[in-house]
N, C-alpha and C positions, 0 to 999 in steps of 0.2 A: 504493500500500500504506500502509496506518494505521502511522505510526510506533511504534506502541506493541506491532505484531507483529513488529518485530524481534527477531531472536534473537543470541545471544552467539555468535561466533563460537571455535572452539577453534584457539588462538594459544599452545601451551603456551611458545614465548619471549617472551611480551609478559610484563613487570611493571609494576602500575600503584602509582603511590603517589597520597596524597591530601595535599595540605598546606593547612590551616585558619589561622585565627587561634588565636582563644582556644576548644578545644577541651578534651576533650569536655566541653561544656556544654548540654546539655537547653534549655534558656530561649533556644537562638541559635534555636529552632523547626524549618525544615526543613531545615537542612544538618544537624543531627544524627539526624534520621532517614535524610536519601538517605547520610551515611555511616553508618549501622549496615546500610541495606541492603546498600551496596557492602561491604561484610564478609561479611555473610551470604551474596553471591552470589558473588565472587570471594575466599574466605576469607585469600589470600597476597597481598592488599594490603597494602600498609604506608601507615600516619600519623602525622603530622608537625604540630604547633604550635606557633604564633608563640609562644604563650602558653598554655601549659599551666594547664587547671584539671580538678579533679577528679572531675566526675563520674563514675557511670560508662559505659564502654567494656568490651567481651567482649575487647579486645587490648592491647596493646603501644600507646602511643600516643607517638613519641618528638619532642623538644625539635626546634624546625626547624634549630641549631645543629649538629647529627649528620646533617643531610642527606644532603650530596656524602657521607662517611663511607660511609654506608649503603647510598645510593643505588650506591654501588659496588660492595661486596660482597653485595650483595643483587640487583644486576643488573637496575633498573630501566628501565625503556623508555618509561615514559610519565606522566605529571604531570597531575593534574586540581586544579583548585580554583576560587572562587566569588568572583565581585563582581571590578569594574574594578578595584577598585586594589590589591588583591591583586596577578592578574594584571600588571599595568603593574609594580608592583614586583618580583614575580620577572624581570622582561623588564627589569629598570634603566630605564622609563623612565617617571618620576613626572614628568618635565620635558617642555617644547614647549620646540622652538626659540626663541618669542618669550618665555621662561621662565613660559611659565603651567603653574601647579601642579596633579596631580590631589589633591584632598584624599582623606586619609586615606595614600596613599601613602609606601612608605618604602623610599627607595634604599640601605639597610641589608639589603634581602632580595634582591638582585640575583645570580642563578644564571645567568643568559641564557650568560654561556661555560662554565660547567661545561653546561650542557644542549647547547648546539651543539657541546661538546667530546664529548660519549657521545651525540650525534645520539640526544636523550632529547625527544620531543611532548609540547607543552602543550598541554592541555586546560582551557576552563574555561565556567562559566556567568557571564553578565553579566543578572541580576537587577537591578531598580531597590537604591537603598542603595548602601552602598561607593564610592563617586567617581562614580556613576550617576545624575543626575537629568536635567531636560528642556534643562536651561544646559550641559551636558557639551561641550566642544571637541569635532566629530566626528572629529577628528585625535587623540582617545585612542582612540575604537573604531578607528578604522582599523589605528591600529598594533597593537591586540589584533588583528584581524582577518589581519593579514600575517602575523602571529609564532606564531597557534596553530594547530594542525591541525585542534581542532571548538571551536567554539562552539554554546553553549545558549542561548537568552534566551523570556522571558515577552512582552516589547516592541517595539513598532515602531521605534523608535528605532534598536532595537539590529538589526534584521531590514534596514532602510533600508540601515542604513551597512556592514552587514557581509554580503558576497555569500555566500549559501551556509551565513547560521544558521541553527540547528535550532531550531523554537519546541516549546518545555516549559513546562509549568504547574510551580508550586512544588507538591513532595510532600507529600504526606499520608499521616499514620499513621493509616489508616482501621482497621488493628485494634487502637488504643487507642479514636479516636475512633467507636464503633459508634451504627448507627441505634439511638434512643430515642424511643418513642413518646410523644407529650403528652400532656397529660390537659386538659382543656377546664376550667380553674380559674381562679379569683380568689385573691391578687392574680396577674396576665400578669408574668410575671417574664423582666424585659433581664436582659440582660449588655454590658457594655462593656469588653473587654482591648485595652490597648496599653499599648507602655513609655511615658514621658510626654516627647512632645515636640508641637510647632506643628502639624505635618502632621497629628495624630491629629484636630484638629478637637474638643476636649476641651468648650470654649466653647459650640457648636453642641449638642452633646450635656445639657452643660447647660443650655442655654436650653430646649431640648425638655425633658427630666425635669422642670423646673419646671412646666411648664405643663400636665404628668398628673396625675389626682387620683388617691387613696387604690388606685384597683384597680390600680394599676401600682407593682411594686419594681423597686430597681436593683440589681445586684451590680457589684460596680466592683472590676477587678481592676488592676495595673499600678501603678507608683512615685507617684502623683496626689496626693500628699500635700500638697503647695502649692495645687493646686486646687479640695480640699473646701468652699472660702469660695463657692464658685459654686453651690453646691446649695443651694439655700433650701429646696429637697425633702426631707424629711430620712428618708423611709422607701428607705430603703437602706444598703447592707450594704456595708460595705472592706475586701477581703481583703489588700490589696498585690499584693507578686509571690507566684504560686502558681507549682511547677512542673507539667508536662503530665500527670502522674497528681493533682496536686491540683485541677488544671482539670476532668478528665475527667465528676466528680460535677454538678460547676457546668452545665454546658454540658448532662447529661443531663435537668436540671429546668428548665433556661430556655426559652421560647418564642420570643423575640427576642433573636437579636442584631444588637447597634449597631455601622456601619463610620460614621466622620464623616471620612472622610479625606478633606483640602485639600491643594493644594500651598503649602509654606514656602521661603524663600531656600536651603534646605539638600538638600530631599529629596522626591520625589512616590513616595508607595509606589505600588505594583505591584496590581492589581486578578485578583483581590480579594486582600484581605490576610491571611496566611498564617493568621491566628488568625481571622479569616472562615471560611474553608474551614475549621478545624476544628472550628468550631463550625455550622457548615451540614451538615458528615459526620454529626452525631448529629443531624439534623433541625430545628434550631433555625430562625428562621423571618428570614430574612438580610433588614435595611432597611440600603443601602448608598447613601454615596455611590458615584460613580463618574469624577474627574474626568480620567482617563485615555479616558472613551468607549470603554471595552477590550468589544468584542462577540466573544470566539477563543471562546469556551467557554459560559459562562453567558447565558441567555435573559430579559431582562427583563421580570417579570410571569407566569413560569412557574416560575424556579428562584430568582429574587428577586423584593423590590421595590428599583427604585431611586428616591431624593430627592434633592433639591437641598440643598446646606449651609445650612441656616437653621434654627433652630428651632421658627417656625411649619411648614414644609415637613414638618419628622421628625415632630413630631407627630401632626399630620393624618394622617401614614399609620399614627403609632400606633393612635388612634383610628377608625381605619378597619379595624386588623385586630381592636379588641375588637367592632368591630358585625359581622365577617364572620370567625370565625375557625375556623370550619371550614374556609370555602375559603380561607384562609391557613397554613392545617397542609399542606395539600395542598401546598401551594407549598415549604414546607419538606421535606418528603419526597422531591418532583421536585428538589430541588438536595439531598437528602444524595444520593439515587441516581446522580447527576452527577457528585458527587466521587468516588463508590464506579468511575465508568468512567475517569473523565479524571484522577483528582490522586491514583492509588492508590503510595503510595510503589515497593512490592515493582514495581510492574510501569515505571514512568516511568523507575527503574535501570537495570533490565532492556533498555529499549531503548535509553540513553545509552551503557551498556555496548558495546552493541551497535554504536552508530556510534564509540566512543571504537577499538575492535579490529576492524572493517571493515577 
């Protein structure tokens, strides 16, 4: 059976909470949508952050410092949250025996006996990011894997070491992000978002935009403000940080968007990358790296193209979609349709739900 026909089970004593970091904020991408779903599908969820910020939220979102408090008199039964070291630190163990650290991790968030004391299940997803790269000790997934009742992951890594994870694509707000049809025009207008670190492959990006003439702009979205000296191309456009309705326009007029993701000492994102898919949902025409080799969902040369990190490699397949691009809208089309099956927020909840109350 497709996990994604699961259905919720009615558990009228199950309470679930959800505990974040820095919450509710729009810009963390799909943890603030799969929690606005899980609101809207189990509305008597409660949430809880490490670090409160303002955006908004339809609820209640209270300080993680009220937890046990609440979690008491509210009679919760089950714990969900996202990324290792989350996870690891509500479980108190940021530590290995041989004292190796999860980064990010903080033994300041440590519930593991108030949870075992209200026989309360943790839940969580282990996405690349948050103490999650390919260097990981498999002796922190293990001990996530003993200590929670489900795990979610994107990853082989995380699928290897932990018997019995459930693989999930990261959600998409496919009814913000709607199919938009292109228009066959000059200039071919990219798009480039990410926050600014090593892994984005920013260098690669720029070596390619230089080496496009006049029929091609850039929109360059994310913190790159140290980075600008790299564009000797200077027809393009800097937004900074936009939020996900300020993206929405962006993405509806682009043809291309750019993934240049590398692995850095820090971090290998997740294939494809969150702001990939929401820029492939409105049909935009995805040249990706892929240095994960991740084949679970997407088809290459049907729903993308992929390249190699170089900037002669991006190019070339720039210029290969301006000599072909009719049959490269196609391509874009077949991967928003792909998101609209496999990365649709409402329903990916819908089945996590589902095995969270199994």
């Amino acid at each position: 059976m497709d996990l994604f026909d699961s259905q919720i089970q009615s558990h009228t004593n199950r309470r679930l909470a959800v505990i974040d970091t820095k919450f509710p904020w729009k810009l963390s991408g799909f943890r603030y949508w799969e929690n606005l779903n899980i609101f809207q599908q189990k509305p008597d969820t409660l949430f809880f952050a490490t670090e409160l910020h303002d955006d908004y939220f339809p609820c209640k979102v209270y300080p993680f410092s009220d937890f046990m408090k609440v979690a008491v008199s509210e009679g919760v039964t089950d714990v969900y949250c996202v990324f290792l070291n989350l996870t690891l630190s509500l479980l108190g163990h940021c530590f290995l025996p041989d004292g190796s650290y999860l980064p990010g991790a903080n033994p300041n968030l440590n519930i593991k006996p108030f949870l075992d004391e209200r026989n309360i299940h943790l839940h969580a997803t282990l996405y690349p990011g948050g103490g999650l790269d390919p260097w990981t000790k498999k002796e922190f997934l293990s001990i996530a894997g003993q200590h929670c009742s489900t795990v979610f992951t994107n990853i082989n890594e995380v699928m290897e070491a932990i018997v019995g994870s459930i693989y999930y694509p990261v959600v998409i707000n496919t009814d913000l992000y709607i199919f938009k049809h292109k228009k066959v025009e000059k200039p071919i207008q990219l798009t480039f978002c990410a926050f600014n670190a090593i892994r984005k492959g920013f260098p690669f990006m720029a070596d390619a935009f230089n080496r496009l003439t006049d029929d091609f702009h850039l929109n360059l979205i994310g913190d790159w403000e140290d980075q600008l000296h790299l564009l000797k191309n200077k027809n393009y456009t800097f937004y900074g940080l936009l939020s996900p309705e300020e993206l929405k326009p962006v993405y509806e007029r682009t043809h291309i968007f750019l993934n240049c993701s590398v692995p850095d000492r820090f971090a290998l994102d997740g294939f494809p990358t969150t702001a990939a898919v929401d820029a492939l949902s409105t049909g935009c025409i995805l040249v990706t790296t892929n240095p994960r080799n991740d084949r679970f969902i997407l088809e290459e040369g049907k729903d993308y193209f992929e390249v190699e990190p170089n900037g002669y490699a991006i190019s070339e397949r720039l210029f290969w979609i301006q000599n072909h691009f009719e049959e490269a809208l196609i391509v874009g089309k077949n991967g928003s349709d792909k998101v609209k099956s496999k990365f649709r927020a409402s329903q990916i909840v819908k089945s996590k739900l589902a095995n969270i109350f199994k």
